[in-house]
N, CA, C and O of each residue as an XYZ file, in Angstrom:
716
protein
N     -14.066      7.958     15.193
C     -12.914      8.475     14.476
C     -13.396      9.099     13.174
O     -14.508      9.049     12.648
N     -12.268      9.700     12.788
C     -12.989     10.539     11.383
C     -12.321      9.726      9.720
O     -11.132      9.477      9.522
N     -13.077      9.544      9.064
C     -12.819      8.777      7.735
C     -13.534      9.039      6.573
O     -14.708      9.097      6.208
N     -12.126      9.214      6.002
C     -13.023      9.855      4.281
C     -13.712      8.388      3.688
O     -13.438      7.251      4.073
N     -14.258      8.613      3.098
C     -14.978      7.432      1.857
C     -15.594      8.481      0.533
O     -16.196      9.550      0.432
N     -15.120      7.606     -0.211
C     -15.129      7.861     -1.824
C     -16.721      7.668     -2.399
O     -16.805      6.622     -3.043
N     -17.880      8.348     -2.331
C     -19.142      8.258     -2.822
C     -19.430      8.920     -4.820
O     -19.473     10.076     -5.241
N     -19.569      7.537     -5.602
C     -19.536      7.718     -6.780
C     -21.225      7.701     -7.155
O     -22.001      6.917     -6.608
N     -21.671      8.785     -8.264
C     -22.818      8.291     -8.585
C     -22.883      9.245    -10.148
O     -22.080      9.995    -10.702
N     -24.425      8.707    -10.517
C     -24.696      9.999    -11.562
C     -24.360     11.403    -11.575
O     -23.616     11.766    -12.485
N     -24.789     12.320    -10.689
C     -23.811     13.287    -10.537
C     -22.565     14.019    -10.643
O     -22.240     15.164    -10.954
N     -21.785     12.599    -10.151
C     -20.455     13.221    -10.157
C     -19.806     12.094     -9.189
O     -20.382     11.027     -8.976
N     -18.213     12.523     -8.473
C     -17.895     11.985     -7.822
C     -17.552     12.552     -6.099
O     -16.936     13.613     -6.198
N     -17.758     12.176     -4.619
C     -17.017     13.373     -3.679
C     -16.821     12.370     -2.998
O     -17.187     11.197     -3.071
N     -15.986     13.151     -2.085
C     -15.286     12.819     -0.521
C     -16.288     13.296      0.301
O     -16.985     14.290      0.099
N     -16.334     12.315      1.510
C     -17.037     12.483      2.256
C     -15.989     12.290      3.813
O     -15.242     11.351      4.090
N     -16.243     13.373      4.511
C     -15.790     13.113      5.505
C     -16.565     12.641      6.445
O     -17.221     13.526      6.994
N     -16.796     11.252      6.964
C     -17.697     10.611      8.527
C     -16.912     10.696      9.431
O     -15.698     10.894      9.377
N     -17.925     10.474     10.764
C     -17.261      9.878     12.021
C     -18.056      8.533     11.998
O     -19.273      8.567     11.816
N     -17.349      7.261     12.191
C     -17.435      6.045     12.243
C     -16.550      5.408     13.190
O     -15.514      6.004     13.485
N     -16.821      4.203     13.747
C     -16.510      3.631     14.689
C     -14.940      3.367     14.777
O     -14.434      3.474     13.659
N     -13.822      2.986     15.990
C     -12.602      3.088     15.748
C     -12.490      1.307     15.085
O     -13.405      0.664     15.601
N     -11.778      0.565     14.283
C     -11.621     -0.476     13.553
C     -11.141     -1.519     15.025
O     -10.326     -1.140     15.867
N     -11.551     -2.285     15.043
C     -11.128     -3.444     15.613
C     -10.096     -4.689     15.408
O     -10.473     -5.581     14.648
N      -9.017     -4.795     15.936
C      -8.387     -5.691     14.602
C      -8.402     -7.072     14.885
O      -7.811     -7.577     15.840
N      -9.072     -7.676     14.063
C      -9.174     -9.410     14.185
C      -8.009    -10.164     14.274
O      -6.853     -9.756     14.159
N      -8.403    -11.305     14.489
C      -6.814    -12.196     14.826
C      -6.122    -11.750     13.330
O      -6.559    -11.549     12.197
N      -4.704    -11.714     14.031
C      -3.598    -11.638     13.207
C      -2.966    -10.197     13.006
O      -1.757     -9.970     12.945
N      -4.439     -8.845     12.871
C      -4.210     -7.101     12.469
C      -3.778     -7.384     13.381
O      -3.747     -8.211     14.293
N      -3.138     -5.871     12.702
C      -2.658     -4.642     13.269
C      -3.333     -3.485     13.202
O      -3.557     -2.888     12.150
N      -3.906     -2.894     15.021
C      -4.413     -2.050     14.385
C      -3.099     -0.353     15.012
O      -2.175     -0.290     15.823
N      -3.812      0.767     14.004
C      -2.732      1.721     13.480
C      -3.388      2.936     13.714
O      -4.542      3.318     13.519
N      -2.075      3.609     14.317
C      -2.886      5.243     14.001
C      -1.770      5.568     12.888
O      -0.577      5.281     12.784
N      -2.781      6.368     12.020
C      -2.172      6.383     10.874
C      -1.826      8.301     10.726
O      -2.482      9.326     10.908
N      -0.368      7.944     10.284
C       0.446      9.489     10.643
C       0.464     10.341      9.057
O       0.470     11.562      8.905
N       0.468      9.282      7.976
C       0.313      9.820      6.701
C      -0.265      8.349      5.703
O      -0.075      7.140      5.837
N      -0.958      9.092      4.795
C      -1.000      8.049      3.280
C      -1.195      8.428      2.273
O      -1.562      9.541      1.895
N      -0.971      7.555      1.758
C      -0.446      7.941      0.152
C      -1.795      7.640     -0.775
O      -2.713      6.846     -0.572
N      -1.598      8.460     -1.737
C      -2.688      8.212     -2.823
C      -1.805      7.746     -3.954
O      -0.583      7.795     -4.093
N      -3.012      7.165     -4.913
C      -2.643      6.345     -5.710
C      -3.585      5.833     -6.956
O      -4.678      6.351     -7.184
N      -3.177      5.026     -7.542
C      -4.264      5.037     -8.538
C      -5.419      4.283     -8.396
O      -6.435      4.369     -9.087
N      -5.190      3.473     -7.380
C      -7.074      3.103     -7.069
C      -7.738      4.182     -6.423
O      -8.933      3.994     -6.194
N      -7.344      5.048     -6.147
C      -8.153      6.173     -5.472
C      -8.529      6.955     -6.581
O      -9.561      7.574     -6.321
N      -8.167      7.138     -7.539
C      -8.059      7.655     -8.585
C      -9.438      7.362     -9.561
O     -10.318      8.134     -9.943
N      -9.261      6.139     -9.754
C     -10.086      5.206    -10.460
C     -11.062      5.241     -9.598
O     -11.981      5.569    -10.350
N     -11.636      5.117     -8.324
C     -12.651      5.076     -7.582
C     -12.848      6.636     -7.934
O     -13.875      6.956     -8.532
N     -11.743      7.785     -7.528
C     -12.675      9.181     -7.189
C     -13.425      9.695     -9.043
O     -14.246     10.593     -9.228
N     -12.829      8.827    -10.090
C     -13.478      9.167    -11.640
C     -14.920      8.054    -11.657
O     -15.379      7.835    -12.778
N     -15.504      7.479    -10.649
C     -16.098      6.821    -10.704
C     -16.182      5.303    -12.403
O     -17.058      4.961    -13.198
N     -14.921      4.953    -12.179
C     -14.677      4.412    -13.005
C     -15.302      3.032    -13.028
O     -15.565      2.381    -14.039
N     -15.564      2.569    -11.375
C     -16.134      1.479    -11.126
C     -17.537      1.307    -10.889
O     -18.094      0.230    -10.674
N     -18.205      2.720    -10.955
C     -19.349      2.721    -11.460
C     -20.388      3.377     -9.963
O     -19.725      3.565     -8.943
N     -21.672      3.642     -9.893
C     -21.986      4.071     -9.001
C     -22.005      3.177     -8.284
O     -21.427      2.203     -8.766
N     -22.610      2.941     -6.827
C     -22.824      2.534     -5.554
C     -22.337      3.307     -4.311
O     -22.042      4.499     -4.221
N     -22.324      2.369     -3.409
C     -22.276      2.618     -1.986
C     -21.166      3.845     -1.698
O     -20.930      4.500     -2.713
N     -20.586      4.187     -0.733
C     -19.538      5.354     -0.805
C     -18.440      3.664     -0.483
O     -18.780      2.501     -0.262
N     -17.460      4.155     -0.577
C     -16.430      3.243     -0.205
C     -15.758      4.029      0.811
O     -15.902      5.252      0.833
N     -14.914      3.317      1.794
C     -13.661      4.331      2.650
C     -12.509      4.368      1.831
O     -12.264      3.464      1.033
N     -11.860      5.260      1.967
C     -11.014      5.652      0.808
C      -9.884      5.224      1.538
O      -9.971      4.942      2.733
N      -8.625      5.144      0.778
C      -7.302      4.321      0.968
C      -7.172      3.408      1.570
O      -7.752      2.816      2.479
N      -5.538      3.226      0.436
C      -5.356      1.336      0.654
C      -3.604      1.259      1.272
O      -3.001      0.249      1.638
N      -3.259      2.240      1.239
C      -1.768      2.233      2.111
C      -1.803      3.822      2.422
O      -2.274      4.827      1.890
N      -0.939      3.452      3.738
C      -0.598      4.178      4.947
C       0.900      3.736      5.668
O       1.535      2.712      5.416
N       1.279      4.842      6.660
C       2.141      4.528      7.921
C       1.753      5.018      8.907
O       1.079      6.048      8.942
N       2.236      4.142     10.199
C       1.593      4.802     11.173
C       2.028      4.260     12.223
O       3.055      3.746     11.781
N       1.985      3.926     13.602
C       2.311      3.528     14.615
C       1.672      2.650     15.543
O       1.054      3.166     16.474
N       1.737      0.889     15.400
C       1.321      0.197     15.778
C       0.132      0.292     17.556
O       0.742      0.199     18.621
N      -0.916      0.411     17.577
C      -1.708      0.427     18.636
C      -1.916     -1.099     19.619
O      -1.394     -1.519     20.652
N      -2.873     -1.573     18.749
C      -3.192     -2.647     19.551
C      -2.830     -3.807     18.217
O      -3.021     -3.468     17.049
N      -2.242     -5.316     18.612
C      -2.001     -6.526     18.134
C      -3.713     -7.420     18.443
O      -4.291     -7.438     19.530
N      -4.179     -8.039     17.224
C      -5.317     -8.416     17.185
C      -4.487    -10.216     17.586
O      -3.306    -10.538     17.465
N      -5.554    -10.968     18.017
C      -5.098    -12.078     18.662
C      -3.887    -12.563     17.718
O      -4.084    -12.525     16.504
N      -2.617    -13.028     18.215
C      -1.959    -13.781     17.226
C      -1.249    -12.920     16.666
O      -0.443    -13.605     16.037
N      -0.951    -11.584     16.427
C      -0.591    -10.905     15.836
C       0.618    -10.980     16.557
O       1.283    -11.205     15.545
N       1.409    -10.981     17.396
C       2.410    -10.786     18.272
C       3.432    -11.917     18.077
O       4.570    -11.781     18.526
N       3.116    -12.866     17.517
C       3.716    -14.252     17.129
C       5.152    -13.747     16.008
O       5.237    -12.696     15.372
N       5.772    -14.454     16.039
C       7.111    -15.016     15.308
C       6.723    -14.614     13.604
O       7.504    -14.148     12.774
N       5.465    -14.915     13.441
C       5.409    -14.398     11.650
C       4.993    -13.569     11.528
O       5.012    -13.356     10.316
N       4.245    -12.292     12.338
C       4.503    -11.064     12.173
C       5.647    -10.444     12.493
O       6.310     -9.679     11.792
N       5.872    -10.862     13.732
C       6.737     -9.623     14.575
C       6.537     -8.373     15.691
O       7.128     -8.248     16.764
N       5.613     -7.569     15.154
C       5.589     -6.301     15.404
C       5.180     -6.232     16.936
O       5.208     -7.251     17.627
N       4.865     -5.214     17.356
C       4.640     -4.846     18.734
C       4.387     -3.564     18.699
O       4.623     -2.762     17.795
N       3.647     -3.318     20.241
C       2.781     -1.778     20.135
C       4.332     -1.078     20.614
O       5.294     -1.440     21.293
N       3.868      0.337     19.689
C       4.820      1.131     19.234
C       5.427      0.828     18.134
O       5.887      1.902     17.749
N       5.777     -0.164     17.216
C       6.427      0.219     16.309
C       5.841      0.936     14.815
O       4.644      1.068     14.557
N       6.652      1.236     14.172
C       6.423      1.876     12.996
C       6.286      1.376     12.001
O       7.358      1.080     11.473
N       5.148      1.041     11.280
C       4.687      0.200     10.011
C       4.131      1.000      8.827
O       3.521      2.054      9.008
N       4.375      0.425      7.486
C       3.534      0.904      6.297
C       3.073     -0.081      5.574
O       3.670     -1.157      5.594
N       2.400      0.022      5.120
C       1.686     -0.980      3.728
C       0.292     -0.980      3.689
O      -0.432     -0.118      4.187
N      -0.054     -1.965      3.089
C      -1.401     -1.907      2.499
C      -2.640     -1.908      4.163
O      -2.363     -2.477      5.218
N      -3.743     -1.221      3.924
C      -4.580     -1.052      5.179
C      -6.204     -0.685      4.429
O      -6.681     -0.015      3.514
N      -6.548     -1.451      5.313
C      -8.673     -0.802      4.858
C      -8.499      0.968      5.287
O      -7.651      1.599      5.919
N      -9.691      1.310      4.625
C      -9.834      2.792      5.282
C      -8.455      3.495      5.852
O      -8.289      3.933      6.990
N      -7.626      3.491      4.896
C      -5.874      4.482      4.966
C      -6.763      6.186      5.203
O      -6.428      6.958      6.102
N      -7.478      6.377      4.571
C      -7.702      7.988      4.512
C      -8.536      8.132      6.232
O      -9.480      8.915      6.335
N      -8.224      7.582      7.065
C      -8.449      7.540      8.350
C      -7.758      7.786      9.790
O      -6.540      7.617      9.844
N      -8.482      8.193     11.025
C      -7.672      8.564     11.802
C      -6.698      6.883     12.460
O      -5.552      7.003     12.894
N      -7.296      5.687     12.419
C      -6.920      4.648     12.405
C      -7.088      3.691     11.651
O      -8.155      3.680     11.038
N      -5.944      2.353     11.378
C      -6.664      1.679     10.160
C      -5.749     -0.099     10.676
O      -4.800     -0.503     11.348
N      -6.944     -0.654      9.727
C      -6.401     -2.426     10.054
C      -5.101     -2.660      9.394
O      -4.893     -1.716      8.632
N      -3.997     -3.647      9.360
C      -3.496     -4.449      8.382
C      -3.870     -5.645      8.860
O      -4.215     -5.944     10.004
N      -3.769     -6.360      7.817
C      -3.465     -7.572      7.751
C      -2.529     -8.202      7.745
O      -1.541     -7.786      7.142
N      -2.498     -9.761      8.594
C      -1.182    -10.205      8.644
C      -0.328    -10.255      7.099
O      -0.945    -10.753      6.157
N       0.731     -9.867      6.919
C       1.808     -9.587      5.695
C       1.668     -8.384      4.848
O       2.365     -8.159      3.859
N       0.708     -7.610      5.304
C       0.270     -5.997      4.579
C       0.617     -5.384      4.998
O       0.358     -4.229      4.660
N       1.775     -5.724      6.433
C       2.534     -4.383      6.765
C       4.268     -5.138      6.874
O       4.645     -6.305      6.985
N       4.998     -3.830      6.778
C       6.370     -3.677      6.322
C       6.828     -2.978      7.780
O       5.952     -2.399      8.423
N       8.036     -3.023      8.240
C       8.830     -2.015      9.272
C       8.644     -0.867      8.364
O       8.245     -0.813      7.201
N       9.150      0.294      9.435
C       9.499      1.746      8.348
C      11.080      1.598      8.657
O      11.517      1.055      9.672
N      12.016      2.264      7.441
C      13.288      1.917      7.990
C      13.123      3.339      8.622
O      12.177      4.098      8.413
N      14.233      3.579      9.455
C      14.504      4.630     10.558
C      14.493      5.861      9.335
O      13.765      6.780      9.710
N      14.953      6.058      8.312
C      15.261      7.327      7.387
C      13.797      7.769      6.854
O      13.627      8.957      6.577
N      12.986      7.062      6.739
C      11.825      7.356      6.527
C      11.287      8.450      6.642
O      12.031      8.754      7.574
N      10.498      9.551      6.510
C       9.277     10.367      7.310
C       8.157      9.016      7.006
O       8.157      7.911      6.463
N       7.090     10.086      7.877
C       5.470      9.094      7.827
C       5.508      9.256      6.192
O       5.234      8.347      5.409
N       5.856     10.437      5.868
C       5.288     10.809      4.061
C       5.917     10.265      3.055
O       5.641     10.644      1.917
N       6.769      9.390      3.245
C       7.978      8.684      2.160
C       7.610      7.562      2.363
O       7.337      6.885      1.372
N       7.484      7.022      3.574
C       6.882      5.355      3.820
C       5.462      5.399      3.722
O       5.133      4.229      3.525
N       4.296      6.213      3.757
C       3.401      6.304      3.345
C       3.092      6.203      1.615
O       2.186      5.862      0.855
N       4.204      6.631      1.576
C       3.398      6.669     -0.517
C       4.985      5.778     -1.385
O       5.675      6.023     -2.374
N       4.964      4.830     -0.445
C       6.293      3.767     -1.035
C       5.349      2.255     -0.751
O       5.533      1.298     -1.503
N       4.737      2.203     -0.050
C       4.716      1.258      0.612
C       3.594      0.117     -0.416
O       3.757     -1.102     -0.467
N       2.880      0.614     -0.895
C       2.369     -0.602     -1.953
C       3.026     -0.625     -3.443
O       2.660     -1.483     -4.246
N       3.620     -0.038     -3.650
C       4.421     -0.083     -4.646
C       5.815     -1.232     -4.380
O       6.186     -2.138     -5.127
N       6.297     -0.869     -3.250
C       6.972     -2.048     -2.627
C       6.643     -3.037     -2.155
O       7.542     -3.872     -2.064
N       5.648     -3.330     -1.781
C       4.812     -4.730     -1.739
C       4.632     -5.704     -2.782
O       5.047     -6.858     -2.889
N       3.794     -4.854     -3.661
C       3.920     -5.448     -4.906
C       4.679     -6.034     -5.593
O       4.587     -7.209     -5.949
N       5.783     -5.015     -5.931
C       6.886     -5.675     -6.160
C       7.187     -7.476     -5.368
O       6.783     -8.590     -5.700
N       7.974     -7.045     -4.364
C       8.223     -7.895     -3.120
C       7.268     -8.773     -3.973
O       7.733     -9.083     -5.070
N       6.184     -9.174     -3.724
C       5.021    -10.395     -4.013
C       4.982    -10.772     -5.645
O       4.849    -11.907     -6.102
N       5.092     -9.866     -6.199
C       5.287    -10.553     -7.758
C       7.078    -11.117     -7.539
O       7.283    -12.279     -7.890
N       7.974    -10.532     -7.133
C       9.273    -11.305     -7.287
C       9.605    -12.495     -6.257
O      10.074    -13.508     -6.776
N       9.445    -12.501     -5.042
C       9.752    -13.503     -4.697
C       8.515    -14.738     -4.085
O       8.802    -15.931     -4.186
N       7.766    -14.501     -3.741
C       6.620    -15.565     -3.449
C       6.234    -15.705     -4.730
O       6.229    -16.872     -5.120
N       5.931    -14.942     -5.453
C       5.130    -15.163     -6.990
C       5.886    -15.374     -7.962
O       5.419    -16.127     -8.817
N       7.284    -14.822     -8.203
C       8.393    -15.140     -9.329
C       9.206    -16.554     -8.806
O       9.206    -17.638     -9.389
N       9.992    -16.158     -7.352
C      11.034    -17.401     -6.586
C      12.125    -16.333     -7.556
O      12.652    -17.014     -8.436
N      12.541    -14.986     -7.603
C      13.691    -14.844     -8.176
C      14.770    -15.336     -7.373
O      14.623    -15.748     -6.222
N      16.079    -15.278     -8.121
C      17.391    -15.841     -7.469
C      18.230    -14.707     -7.659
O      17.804    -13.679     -8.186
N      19.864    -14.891     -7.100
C      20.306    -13.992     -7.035
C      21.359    -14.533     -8.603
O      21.401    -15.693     -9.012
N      21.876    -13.713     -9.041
C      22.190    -13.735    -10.493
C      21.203    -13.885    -11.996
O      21.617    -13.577    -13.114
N      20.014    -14.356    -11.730
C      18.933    -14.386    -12.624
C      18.891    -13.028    -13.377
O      19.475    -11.982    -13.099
N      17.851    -13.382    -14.646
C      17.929    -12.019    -15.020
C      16.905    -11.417    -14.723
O      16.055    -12.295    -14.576
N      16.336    -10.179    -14.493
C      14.664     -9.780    -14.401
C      14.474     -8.571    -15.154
O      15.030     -7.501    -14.909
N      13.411     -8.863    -16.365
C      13.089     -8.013    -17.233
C      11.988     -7.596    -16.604
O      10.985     -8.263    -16.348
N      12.255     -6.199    -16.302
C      11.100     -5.367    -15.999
C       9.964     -3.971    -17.112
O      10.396     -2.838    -17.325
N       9.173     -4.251    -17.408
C       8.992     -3.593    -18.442
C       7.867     -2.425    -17.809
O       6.961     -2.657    -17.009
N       8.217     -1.159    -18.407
C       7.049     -0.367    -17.790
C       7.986      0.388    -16.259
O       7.608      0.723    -15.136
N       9.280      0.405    -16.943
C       9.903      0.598    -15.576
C      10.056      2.373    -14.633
O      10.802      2.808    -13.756
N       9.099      2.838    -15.296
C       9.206      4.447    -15.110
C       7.984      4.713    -13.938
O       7.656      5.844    -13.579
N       7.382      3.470    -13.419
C       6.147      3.828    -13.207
C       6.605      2.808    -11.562
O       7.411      1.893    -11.388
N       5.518      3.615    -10.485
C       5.876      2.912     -8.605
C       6.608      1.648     -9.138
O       7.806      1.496     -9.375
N       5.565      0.777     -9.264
C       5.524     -0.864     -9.247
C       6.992     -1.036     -9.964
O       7.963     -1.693     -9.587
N       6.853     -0.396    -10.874
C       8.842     -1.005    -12.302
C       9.649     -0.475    -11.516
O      10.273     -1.418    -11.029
N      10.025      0.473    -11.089
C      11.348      1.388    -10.532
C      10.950      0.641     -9.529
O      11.301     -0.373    -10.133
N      10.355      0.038     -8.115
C      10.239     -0.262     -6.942
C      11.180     -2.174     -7.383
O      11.942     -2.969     -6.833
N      10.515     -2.038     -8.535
C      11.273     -3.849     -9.139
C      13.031     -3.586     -9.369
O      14.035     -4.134     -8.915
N      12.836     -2.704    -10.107
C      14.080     -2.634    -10.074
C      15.208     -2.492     -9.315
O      16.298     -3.053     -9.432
N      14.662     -1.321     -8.176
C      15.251     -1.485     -7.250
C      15.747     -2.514     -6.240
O      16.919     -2.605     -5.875
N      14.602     -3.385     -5.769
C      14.877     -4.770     -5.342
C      15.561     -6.033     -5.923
O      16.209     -7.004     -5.533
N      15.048     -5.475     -7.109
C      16.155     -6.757     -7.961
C      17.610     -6.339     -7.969
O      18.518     -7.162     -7.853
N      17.859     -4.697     -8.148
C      19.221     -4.813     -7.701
C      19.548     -5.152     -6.379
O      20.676     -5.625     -6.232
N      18.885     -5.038     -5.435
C      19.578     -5.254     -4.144
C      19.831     -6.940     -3.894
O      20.752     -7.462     -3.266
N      18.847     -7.510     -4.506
C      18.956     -9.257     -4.259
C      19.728     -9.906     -5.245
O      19.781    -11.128     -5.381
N      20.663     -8.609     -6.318
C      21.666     -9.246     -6.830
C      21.428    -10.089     -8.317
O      22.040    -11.085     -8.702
N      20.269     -9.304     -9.049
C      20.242    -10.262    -10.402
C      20.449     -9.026    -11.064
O      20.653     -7.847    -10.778
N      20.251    -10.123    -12.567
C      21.306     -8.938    -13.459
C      19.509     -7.982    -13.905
O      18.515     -8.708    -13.943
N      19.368     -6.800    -14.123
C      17.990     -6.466    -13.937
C      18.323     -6.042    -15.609
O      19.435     -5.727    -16.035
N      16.823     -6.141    -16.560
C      16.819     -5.404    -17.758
C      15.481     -4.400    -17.506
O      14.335     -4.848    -17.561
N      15.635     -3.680    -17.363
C      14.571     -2.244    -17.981
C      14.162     -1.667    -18.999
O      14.833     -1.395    -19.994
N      12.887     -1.412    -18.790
C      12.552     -0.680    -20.119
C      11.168     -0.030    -20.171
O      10.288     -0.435    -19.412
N      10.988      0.767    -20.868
C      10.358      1.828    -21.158
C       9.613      1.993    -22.358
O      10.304      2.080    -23.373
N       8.340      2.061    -22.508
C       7.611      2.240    -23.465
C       6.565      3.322    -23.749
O       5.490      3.496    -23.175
N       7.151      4.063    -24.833
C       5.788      5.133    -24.950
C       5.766      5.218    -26.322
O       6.416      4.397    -26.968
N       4.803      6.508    -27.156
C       4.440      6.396    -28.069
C       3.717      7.692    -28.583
O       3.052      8.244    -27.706
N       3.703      8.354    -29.933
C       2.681      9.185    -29.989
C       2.020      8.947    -31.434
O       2.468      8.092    -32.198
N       0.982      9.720    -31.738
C       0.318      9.323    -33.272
C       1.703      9.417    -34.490
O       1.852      8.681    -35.465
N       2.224     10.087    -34.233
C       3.184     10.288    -35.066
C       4.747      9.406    -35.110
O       5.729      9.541    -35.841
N       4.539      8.753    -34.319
C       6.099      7.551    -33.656
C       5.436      6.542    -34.319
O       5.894      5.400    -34.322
């Protein structure tokens, strides 16, 4: 299959396009052909070589795409999914013609979706999701101060916190030499 990876060094930074083997998915993946993904700011930070030289990396970390094969276990009651359906979220090697999740790194797509809207939503909504309820326990009437709310992760909070019904506070911070 064909897969970009992110190669940082003295030089500079590039994309590399390989052909490398198709991903296998261990108990629990999902593995995906992937129809679109989203970039983002770890790609970002990897393509400024911010993390410094080494190895090339495979590039992206969320995608959507259309469920292939269920890795052992994957088919069970706490995933769900099944071949054919339509998934997004977090995945190894996203900038690929196929890619793994891991069990809870993928989401349904709702039906309104394109590949290109659930592709570049989908870790921003995760995140969220995992800082508010496994990691917060929000409730419904609570309050949730979200700060930084202009940016995926805040607006994706906010949004969910309105839907699960707390009272949400927002906010926004910027600044210049002169403020």
């Amino acid at each position: 299959m064909k897969s970009w990876f992110v190669a940082s060094g003295k030089e500079g930074t590039a994309l590399e396009l390989r052909e490398v083997p198709e991903p296998e998915p261990k108990a629990g993946e999902l593995l995906v052909r992937v129809r679109a993904a989203g970039l983002n700011r770890g790609e970002f930070i990897a393509g400024h070589g911010i993390t410094g030289a080494g190895a090339a990396k495979p590039a992206g970390t969320e995608c959507a795409g259309e469920v292939l094969t269920l890795g052992d276990g994957a088919g069970g009651t706490s995933v769900g999914f099944k071949v054919g359906d339509r998934v997004m979220g977090r995945a190894s090697s996203a900038f690929s013609e196929f890619a793994t999740f891991r069990p809870g790194d993928a989401i349904a797509v709702p039906g309104q979706l394109s590949w290109e809207e659930a592709a570049g939503a989908s870790i921003a909504y995760l995140t969220a999701y995992d800082m508010l309820w496994p990691g917060g326990e929000l409730k419904a009437g609570e309050w949730l101060l979200v700060t930084g709310a202009s940016a995926g992760v805040g607006v994706a909070s906010v949004q969910l916190g309105k839907l699960a019904w707390t009272l949400v506070c927002r906010t926004g911070t910027a600044g210049s030499p002169t403020a």
